[in-house]
C-alpha atoms as one frame of an Amber mdcrd trajectory, in Angstrom:
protein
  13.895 -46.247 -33.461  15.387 -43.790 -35.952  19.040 -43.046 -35.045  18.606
 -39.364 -36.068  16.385 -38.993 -32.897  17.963 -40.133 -29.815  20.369 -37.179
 -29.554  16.726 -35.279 -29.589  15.590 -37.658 -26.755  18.906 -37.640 -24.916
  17.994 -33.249 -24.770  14.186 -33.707 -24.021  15.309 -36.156 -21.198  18.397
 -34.113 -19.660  15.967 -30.984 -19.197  13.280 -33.366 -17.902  15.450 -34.334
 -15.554  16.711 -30.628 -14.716  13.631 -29.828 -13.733  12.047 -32.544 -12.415
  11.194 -31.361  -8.945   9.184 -28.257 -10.319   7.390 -30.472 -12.631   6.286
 -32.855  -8.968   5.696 -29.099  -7.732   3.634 -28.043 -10.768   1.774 -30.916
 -11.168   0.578 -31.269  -7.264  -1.042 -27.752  -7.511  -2.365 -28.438 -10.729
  -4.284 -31.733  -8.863  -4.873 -29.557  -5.952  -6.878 -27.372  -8.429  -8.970
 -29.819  -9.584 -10.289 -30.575  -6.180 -10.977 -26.660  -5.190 -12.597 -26.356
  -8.629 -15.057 -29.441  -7.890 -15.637 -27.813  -4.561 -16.383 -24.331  -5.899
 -18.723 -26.008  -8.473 -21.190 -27.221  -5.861 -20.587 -23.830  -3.950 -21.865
 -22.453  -7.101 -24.667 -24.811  -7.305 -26.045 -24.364  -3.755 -25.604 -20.684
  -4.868 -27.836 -21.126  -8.110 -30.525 -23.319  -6.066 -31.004 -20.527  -4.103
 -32.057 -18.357  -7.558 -34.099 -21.279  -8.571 -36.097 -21.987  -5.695 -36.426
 -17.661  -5.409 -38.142 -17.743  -8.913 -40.131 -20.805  -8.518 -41.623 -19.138
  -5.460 -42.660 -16.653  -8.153 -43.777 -18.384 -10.902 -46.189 -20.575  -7.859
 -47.439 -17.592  -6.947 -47.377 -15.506 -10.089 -45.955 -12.609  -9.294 -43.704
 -13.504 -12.247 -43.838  -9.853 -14.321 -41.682 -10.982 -17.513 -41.650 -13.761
 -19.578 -38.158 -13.835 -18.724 -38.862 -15.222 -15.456 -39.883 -18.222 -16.711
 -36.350 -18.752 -19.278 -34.350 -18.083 -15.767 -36.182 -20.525 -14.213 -35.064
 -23.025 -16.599 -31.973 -21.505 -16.704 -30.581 -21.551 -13.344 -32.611 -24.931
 -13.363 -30.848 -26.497 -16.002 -27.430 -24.696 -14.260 -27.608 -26.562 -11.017
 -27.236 -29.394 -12.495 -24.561 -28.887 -15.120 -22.614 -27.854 -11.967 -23.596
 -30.564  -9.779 -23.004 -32.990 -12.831 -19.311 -31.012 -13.377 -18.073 -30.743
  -9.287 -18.325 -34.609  -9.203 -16.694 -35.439 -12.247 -14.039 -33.044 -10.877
 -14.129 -35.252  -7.786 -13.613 -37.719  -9.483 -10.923 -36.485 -11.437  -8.980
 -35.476  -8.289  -9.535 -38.728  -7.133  -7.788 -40.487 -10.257  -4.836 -37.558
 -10.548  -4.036 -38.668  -6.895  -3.868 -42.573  -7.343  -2.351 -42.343 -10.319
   0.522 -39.858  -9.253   0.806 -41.023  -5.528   4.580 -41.883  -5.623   5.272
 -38.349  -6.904   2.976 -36.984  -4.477   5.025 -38.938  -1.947   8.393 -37.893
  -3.200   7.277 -34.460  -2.989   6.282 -34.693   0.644   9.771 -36.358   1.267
  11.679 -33.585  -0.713   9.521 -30.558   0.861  11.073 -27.038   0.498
């Protein structure tokens, strides 16, 4: 290691310790995030089912007026699942973020505040 940098280090380490509690904080919500965001995402999908299965009902029975019908069909179609496909790899994201930072999730428990 270059010589020149550990007084750089030494710095970047001294505030990382400084603040090393609101980084456990900080990065606890941030995981807790990820899980609400997954959860909203298949709120938002249940939400968007609800438009598809409105404008299939429609196009069945062809009281579809506009063309446009048919592109929101596909549309909110195509939607369900990009948010279905996004709330589990959000999931699983959470899932990861909290096995791979449990002993800082513990320490914050320990600390509280």
């Amino acid at each position: 290691m270059n010589e020149d940098k550990l007084p750089e280090l030494k710095t970047l380490y001294d505030e990382l310790w400084g603040d090393a509690r609101t980084l456990i904080k900080d990065m606890n919500r941030n995981i807790r995030a990820v899980l609400l965001y997954g959860v909203l995402c298949f709120f938002t999908a249940l939400f968007e089912l609800s438009a598809v299965t409105t404008n299939y009902d429609k196009v069945v029975a062809g009281t579809a007026r506009w063309p446009l019908d048919y592109v929101y069909l596909g549309g909110s179609a195509v939607g369900v699942v990009a948010f279905i496909a996004i709330g589990v790899a959000m999931l699983m994201w959470h899932s990861n973020l909290r096995q791979r930072y449990k002993r800082l999730i513990e320490i914050e428990k320990k600390l509280g505040d």
